[in-house]
C-alpha positions as CSV (number, residue, x, y, z in Angstrom):
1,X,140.2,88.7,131.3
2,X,137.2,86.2,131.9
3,X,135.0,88.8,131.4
4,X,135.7,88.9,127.6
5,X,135.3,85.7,127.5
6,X,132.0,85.8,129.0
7,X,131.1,88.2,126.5
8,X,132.1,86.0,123.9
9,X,130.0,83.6,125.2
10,X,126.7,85.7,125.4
11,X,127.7,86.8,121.9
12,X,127.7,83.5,120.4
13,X,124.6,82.1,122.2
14,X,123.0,85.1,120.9
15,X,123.9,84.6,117.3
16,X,122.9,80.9,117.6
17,X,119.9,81.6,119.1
18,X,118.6,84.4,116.9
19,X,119.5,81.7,114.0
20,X,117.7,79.1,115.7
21,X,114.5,81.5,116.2
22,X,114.3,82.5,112.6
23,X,114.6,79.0,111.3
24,X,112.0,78.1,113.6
25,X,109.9,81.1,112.1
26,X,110.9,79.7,108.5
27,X,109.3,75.9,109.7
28,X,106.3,77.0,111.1
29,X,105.5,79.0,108.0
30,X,106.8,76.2,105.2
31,X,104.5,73.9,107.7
32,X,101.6,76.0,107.6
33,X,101.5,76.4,104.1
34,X,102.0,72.8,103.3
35,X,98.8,71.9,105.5
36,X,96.7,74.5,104.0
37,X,98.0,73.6,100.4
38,X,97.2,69.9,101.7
39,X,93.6,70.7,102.9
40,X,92.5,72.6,99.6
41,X,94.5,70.6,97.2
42,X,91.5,69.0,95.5
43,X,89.3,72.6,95.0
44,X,89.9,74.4,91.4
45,X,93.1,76.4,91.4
46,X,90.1,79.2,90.2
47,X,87.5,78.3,92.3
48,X,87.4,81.9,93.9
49,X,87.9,84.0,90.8
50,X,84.9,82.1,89.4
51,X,82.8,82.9,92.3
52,X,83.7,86.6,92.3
53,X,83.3,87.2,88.9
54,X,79.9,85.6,88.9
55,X,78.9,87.7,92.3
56,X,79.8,90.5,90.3
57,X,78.1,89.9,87.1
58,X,74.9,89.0,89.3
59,X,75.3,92.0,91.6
60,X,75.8,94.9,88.4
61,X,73.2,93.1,86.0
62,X,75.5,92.5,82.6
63,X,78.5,91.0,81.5
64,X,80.6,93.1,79.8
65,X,80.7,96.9,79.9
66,X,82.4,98.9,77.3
67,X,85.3,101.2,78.7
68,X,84.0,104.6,79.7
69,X,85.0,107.7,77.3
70,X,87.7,109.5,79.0
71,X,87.2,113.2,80.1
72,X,89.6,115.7,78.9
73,X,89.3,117.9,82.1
74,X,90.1,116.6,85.8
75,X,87.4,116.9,88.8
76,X,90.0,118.7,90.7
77,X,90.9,121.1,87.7
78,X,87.4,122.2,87.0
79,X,89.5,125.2,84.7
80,X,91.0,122.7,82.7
81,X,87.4,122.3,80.7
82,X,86.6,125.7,80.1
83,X,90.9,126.7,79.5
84,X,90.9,129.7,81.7
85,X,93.1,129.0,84.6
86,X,93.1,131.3,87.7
């Protein structure tokens, strides 16, 4: 008999301490995010985008690039251009 009350001990102080561990986990993580939101709050929300775009610009040599014609056959179906399948 005390034995299944022993389990329903370790059962219970394992449910509360899973909970406990996870809402730990949550804090930590809603912590973390509020320091690094706190400690770039004052760049531009777009700071980054900015900078890639213009890396990217500088790096090909233009702006804007019209979209590339697309090809009716397949570089993996090479029979699909000439319509003669094996």
């Amino acid at each position: 008999m005390l034995d299944v009350f022993r389990f329903a001990w370790f059962a219970v102080r394992t449910f509360f301490g899973i909970g406990l561990l996870i809402l730990a986990v949550e804090t930590s993580m809603w912590m973390l995010v509020k320091v690094h939101s706190m400690a770039t709050g004052n760049l531009e929300s777009d700071a980054a985008l900015r900078r890639v775009n213009s890396y990217n610009t500088a790096g090909i040599g233009h702006k804007d690039r019209p979209a590339a014609a697309a090809s009716s056959g397949s570089p993996s179906r090479p029979h699909a251009l000439s319509g003669s399948e094996p």
